[in-house]
N, C-alpha and C positions, 0 to 999 in steps of 0.2 A: 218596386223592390221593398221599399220602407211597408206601403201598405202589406205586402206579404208577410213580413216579419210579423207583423202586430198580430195578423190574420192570423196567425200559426204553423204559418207555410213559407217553407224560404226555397222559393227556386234559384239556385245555385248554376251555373256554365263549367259544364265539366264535358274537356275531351270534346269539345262540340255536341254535348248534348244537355237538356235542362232537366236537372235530378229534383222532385221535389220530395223534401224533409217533412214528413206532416207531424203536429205535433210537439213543434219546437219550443215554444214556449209554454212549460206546467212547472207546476210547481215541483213535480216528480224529479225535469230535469236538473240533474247538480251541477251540468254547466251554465245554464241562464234561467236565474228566475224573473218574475214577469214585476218583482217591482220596478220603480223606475230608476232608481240608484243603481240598482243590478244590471241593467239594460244599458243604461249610459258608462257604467263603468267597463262593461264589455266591451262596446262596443266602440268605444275610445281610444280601450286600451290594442288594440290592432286589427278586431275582426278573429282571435283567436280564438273564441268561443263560434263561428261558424264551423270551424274544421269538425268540431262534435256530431254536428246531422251529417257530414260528409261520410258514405262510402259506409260505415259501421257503425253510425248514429251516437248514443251519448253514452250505450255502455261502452263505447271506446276510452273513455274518460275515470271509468272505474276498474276495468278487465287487468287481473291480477299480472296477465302476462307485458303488461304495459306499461307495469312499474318500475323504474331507474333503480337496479339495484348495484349497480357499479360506475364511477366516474375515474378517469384519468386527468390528471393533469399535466400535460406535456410542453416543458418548455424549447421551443426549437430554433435553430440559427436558422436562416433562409438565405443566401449570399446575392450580394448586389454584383450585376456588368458593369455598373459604370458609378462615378460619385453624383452624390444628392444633395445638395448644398441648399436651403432656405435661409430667409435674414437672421433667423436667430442661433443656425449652427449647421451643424454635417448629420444626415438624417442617416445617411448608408454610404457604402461606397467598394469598390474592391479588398477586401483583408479587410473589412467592417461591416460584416453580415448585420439582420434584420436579426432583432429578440422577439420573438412571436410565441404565444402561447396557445397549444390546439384543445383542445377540450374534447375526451372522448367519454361518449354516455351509450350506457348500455342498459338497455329493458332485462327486465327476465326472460321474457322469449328469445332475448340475442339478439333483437334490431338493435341497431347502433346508428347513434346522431353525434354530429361534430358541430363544435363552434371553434371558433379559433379571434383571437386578436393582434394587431403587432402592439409593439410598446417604443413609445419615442417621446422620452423624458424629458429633451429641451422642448418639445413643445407641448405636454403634460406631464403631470408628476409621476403618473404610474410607470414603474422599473418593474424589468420583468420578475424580478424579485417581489415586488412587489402585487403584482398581477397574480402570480403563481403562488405565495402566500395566503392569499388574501381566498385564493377560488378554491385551495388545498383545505384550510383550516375555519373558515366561513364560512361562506356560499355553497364548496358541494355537498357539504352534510347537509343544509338545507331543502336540495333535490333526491334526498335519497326516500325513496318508498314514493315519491310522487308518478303521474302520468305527465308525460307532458303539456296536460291541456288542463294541467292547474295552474297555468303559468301567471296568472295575475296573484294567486297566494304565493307562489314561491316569489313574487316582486315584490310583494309586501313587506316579506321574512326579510329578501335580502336590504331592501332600504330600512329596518329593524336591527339589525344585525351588522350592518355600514350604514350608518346615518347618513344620510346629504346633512349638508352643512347648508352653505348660502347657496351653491346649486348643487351636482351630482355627489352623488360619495362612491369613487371608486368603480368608473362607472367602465374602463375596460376590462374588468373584471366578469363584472354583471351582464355586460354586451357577451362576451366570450360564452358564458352558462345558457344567456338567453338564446344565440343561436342554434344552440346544440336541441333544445327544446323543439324550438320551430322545425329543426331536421328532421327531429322523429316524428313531430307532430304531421309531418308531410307525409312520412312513411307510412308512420300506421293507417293514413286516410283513402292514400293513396294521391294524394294533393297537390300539385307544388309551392312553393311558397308564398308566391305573390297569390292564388288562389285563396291563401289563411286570412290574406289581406283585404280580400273584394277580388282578386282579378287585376290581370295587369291590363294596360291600354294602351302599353306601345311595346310590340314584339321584339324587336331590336332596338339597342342604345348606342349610340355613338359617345366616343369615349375620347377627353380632353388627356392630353398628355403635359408634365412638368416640364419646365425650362430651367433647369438647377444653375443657380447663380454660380457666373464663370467670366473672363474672357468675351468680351462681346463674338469674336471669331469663332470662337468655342460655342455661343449660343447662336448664332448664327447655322453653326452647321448642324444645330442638335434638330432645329425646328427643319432646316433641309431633309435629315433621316426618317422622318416620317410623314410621306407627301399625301396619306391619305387621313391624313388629322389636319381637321378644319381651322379648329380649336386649339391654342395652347395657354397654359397656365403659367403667365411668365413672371419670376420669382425675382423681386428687386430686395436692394440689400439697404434702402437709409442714406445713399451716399447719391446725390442729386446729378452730380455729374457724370459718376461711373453708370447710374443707371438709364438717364438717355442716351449713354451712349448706346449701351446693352440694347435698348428700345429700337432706333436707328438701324442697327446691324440687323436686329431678326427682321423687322418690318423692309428691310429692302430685300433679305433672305425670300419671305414670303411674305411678299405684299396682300395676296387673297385671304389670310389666315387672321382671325379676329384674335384677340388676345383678353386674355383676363388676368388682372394684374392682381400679386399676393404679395406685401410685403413679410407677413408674419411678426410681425409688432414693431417691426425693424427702425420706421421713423419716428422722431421725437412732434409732435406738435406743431414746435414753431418751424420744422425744417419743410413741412409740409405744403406752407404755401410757397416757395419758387417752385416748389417739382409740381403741383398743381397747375402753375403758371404755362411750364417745361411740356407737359403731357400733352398740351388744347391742340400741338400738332400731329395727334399721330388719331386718327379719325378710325381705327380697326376695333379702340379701347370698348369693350364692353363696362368694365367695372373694375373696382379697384379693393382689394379686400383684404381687412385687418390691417391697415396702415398702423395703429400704434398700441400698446400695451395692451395686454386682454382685460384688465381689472380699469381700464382710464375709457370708462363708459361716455364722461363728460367729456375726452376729446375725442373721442370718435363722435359725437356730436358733433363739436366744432370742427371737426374734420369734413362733417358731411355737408355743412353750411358751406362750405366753402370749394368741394371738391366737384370741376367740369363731370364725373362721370358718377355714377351711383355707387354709393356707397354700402361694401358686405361685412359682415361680423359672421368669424369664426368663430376663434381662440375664448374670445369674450361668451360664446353664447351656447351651454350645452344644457339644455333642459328648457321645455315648454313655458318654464315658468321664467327663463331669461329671455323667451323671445316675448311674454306680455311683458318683461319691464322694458325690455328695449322698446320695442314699441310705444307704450308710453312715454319714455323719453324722446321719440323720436332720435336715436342714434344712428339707425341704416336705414339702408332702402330694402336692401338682400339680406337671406339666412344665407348658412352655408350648413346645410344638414351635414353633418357624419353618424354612421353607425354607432362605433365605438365610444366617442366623448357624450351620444345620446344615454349611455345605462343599454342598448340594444334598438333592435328592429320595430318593435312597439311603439317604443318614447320616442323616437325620433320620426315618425310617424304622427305623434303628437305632436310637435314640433313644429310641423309640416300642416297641420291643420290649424293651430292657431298663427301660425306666420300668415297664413293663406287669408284666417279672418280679420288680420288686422293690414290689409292691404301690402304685406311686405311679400316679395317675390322670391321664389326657392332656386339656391344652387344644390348643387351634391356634391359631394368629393369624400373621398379615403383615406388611409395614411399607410402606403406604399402596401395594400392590402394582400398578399398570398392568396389561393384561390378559396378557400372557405369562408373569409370574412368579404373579400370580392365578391361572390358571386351573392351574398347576406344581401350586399348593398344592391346591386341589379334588379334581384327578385323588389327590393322597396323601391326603387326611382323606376322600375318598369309601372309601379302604379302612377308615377308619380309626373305632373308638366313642370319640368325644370324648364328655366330659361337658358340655359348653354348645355353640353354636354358634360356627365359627372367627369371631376376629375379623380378619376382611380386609375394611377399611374404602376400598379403593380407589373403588369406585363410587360414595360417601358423599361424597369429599373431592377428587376427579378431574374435572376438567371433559371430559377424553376419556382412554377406558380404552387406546387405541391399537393396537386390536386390533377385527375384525369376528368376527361368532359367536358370541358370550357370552348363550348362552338364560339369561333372567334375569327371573322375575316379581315385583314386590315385591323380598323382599330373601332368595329362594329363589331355588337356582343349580341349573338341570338338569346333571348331569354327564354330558358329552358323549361318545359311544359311539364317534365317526369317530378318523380315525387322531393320533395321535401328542398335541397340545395340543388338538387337534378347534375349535379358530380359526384366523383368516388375516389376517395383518400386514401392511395399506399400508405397504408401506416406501417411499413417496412422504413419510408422512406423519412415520415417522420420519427421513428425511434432512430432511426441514425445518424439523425442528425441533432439527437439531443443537446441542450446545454446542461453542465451543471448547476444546478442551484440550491444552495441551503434553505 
């Protein structure tokens, strides 16, 4: 493969057949030139400059009919079945719909790409107010008159235009625009997404579902409702005694069902060692993730010295460049990729590569995702060897994923081979369910 690029030929897997691009790398081409900055920067950045030889070659990248000349930005309710409780608050619930924001991009020829993000301010700062300001008044004048397969200068603009600070600036935002990109950039190619990426390598994903802190009975019965989920994501609250108990009930519920343990910052440090001590009985624990404040990097250190099972950073870690300082400090064992908290599909892609080189091992998980930012994340962990199954709990905790298309048996996702998110969006159903926002 590598040899090929260099050669000037990228045989590509498409549809089950091998399309070769000749020509790919001149200087003529304006998606990848042959320096080595150019090359490395491409080719880092997700694989998005392959979709250019794909199907219409590189004037795809310049054809006027190609260019973004209209964005929507649509803030929408999504409603929850049941409530969603994490250690640091109420995520959803019945009469506490999801604030989700869809992103609707339209070429001049009338293709149309979506992105969409949810927004859940106790466990980041972006309000959907803030999300839908931010992509209204910033970011989508940035995309306008581009093709989608400019998308490393529109990342540029946008981290220009929203600074990162110490890590992301505004990065559900950015995630929301960049998907919509990759839609179209699927569309025009003809491509699917995980194709923009290299190629996925696992056709279906098995999918971990939440255990929303409750009642041990109450969780008890939630891990029974879903008997064909292996995997559950089981959500402790800080309080050592309420939460073996919690432990106890699911594992006699389902004794075969491995569990992944999320506090969401919930414990303090010193509380850490009895539940440490507390856990060494329950032998199904894969791992244990974000036990304490996102910003107290030095104890999740001391957390991970001390903790019987491997230790994950979420909350703490959303850009490539927190998984080298983690790493350097030796903080975790695990990432926990997200789309969203990555800035998009790219970066957290990025993410995914340097975890991978610095020996530390990939989860994936969502933030009660609706089907457009759901199916973002499939297309990237279908490239991808996680060690558990993602958790993206949207179909769990969603009474509509708001999206048609989502081949889905049980709680196993076929990943979808058609073009770009390989589903299609009533946008009947998202304008009616708009929220307002100033």
């Amino acid at each position: 493969m590598i040899e090929e690029y260099f050669s000037g030929k990228l045989i590509f897997p498409a549809a089950g057949k091998r399309t070769i691009v000749s020509t790919f790398l001149t200087q003529d081409n304006p998606i990848m030139k042959t320096n080595r900055r150019g090359f490395t920067q491409a080719f880092a950045g997700g694989g998005l400059a392959l979709a250019a030889g794909l199907s219409r070659g590189a004037a795809a990248s310049t054809a006027k009919g190609n260019r973004i000349k209209k964005i929507e930005v649509l803030p929408t309710a999504v409603e929850f079945r049941s409530a969603f409780n994490i250690g640091v608050g109420k995520v959803g619930g019945k009469g506490l719909p999801g604030k989700h924001v869809f992103v609707r991009v339209e070429t001049a020829d009338g293709l149309v790409g979506w992105g969409a993000t949810n927004t859940v301010p106790n466990w980041s700062y972006e309000t959907v107010e803030a999300v839908t300001g931010t992509l209204r008044h910033h970011l989508a004048p940035l995309a306008i008159d581009k093709t989608p397969f400019e998308l490393n200068a529109l990342k540029k603009q946008m981290d220009i235009s929203i600074r990162p600070a110490v890590s992301n600036g505004a990065p559900f935002a950015k995630s929301a625009l960049e998907i919509a990109f990759l839609d179209l950039a699927g569309k025009i190619t003809g491509q699917p997404l995980h194709a923009l990426l290299g190629g996925k390598i696992h056709d279906t994903i098995d999918l971990c579902y939440a255990v929303s802190i409750d009642e041990p009975e109450a969780m008890a019965e939630e891990v029974k409702r879903w008997p064909a989920c292996w995997c559950f994501k089981v959500k402790v609250s800080g309080d050592t005694d309420k939460d073996i108990a919690r432990l106890k009930a699911i594992t006699e519920a389902r004794p075969d069902a491995v569990i992944w343990l999320d506090a969401n910052q919930s414990y303090q440090p010193i509380a850490l060692e009895r539940f440490f001590r507390e856990i060494t009985q329950f032998d199904k624990i894969r791992c244990f993730e974000q036990p304490v404040r996102s910003e107290d990097w030095l104890g999740l250190r001391r957390a991970r010295e001390k903790s019987p099972y491997p230790l994950a950073i979420d909350e703490g870690c959303f850009s490539s460049f927190d998984v080298a300082r983690m790493a350097r400090l030796d903080a975790a064992d695990l990432v926990v990729l997200k789309v969203p908290k990555s800035a998009g599909v790219t970066n957290c892609y990025k993410s995914a590569v340097v975890a991978e080189a610095n020996g530390i091992g990939l989860l994936g998980s969502g933030l009660t995702d609706a089907g457009v930012s759901f199916m973002a994340a499939i297309h990237l962990y279908s490239t991808l060897d996680l060690l558990l199954p993602p958790e993206l709990n949207g179909p769990q905790f969603l009474t509509d994923m708001m999206v048609d298309g989502i081949d889905m048996q049980g709680v196993t996702v076929t990943v979808p081979d058609t073009p770009g998110l390989g589903i299609t969006v009533p946008e009947d159903k998202i304008r009616a369910n708009q929220l307002r926002v100033g």
